[in-house]
ZAMARGU-4260 file (C-alpha; in steps of 0.2 Angstrom, whole numbers, plus 5000, padded with zeros to 4 digits):
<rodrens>
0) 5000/5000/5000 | 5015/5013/5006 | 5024/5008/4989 | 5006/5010/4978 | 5003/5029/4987
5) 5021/5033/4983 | 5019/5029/4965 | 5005/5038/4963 | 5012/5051/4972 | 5029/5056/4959
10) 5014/5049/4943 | 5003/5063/4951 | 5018/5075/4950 | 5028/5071/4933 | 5009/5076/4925
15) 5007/5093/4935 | 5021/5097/4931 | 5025/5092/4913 | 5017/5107/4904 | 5027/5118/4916
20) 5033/5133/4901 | 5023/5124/4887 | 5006/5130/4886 | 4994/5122/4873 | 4982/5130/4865
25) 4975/5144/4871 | 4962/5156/4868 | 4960/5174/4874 | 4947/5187/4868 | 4940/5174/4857
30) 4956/5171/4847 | 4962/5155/4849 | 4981/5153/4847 | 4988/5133/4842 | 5002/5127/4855
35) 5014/5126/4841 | 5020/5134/4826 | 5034/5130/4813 | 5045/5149/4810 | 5061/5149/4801
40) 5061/5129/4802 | 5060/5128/4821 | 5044/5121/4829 | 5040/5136/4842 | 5029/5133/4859
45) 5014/5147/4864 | 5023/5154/4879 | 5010/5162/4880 | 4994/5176/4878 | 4988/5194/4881
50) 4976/5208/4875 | 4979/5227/4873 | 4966/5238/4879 | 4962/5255/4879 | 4948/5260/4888
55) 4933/5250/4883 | 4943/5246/4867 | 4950/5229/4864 | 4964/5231/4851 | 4971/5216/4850
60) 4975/5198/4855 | 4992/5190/4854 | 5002/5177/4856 | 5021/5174/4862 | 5030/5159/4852
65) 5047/5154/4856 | 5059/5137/4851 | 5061/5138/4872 | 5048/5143/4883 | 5050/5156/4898
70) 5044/5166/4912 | 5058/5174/4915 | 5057/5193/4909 | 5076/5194/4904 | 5078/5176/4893
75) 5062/5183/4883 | 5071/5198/4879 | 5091/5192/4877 | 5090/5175/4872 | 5095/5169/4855
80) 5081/5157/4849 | 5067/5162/4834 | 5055/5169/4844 | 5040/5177/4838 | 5022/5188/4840
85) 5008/5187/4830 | 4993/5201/4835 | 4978/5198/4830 | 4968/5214/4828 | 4950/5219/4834
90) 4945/5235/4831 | 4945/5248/4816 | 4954/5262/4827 | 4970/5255/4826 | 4977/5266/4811
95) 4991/5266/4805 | 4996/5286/4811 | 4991/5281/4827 | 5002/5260/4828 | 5016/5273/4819
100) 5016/5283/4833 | 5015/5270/4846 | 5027/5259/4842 | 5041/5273/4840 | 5034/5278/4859
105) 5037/5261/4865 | 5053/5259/4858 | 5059/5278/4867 | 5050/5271/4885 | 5059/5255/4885
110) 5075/5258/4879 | 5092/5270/4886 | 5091/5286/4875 | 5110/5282/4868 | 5101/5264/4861
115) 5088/5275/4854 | 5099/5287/4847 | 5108/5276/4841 | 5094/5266/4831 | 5084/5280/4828
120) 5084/5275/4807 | 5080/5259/4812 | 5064/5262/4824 | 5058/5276/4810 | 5058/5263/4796
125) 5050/5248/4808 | 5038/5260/4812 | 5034/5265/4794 | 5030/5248/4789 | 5012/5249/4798
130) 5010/5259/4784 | 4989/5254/4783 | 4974/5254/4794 | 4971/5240/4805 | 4953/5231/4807
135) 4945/5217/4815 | 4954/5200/4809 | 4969/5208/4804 | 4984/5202/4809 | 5003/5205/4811
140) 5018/5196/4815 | 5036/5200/4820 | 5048/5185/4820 | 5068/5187/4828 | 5078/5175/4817
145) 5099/5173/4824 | 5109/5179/4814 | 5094/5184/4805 | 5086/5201/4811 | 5067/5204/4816
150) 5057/5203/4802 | 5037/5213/4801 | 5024/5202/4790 | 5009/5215/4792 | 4991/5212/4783
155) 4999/5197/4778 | 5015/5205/4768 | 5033/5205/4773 | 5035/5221/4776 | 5055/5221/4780
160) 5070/5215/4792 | 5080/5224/4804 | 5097/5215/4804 | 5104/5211/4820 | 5101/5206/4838
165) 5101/5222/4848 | 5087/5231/4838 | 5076/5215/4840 | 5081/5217/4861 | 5074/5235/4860
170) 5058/5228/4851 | 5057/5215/4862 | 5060/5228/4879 | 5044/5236/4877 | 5034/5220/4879
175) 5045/5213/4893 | 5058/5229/4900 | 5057/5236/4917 | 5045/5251/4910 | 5033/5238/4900
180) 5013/5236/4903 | 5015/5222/4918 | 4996/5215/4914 | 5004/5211/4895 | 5020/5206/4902
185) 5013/5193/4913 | 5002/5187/4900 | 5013/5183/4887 | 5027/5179/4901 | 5011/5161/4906
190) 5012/5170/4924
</rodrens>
């Protein structure tokens, strides 16, 4: 009987904690996300999902994909691996003048000035690739290839790629930096 509990007992925790940084599926704001997808030949886990709101506006639904999941804030950031977002949009207020404006924001939030100053060619020509409105079912996507750069596929076109590692760690600081929305951090973080 001892030996039968004690069995059941490591069973009981090998399957709790098996999909510890791997998260399946998942669906938020009606958007369902799959637990897997294939980028740059790598087969990437959902680390997890979020939604941007403003106000009583929900703008979008996205999901986090990297080769090796995370919850820590700094590997999302720095760590070499394909990793990738895909938004999906929900509303017709997201234009372009306005997802322009905001990502250049972001990018001047979360980053050190000299990093800014530094890319600041960089950031105006991401930013110019959301170059068209937004609207419900619309979607983008920004992959971080190695050696590579991060690349932006917007309404379903690759718009461009940013060569490098550092730009895509500016990019990915103001999702997961010190100054980023916590509630959006957390979720694409599976906290």
């Amino acid at each position: 009987m001892k030996r039968l509990t004690v069995t059941f007992i490591i069973v009981f925790t090998l399957i709790a904690f098996a999909g510890i940084g791997y998260a399946g599926d998942m669906k938020i704001l009606g958007v369902k996300f799959p637990g897997e997808k294939v980028v740059a030949g790598k087969t990437l886990k959902l680390n997890g999902v979020a939604c941007k709101k403003v106000v009583w506006v929900k703008v979008y639904a996205g999901g986090f994909y990297l080769e090796n999941p995370t919850k820590d804030a700094i590997e999302a950031i720095e760590s070499e691996q394909v990793k990738c977002f895909h938004l999906h949009y929900l509303t017709k207020k997201a234009t372009a003048k306005k997802l322009q404006e905001g990502v250049i924001e972001l990018f001047e939030k979360n980053n050190s000035p000299e990093l800014v100053k530094a890319h600041r060619t960089d950031i105006d020509k991401f930013a110019s690739w959301f170059d068209k409105d937004m609207a419900p079912g619309l979607t983008s996507t920004t992959t971080y290839v190695p050696g590579v750069g991060l690349t932006l596929e917007y309404q379903g076109k690759i718009k461009g790629t940013i060569p490098g590692s550092e730009f895509a760690q500016m990019y990915f600081r103001y999702t997961f930096g010190e100054k980023a929305d916590n509630k959006i951090k957390k979720g694409y973080l599976g906290l």
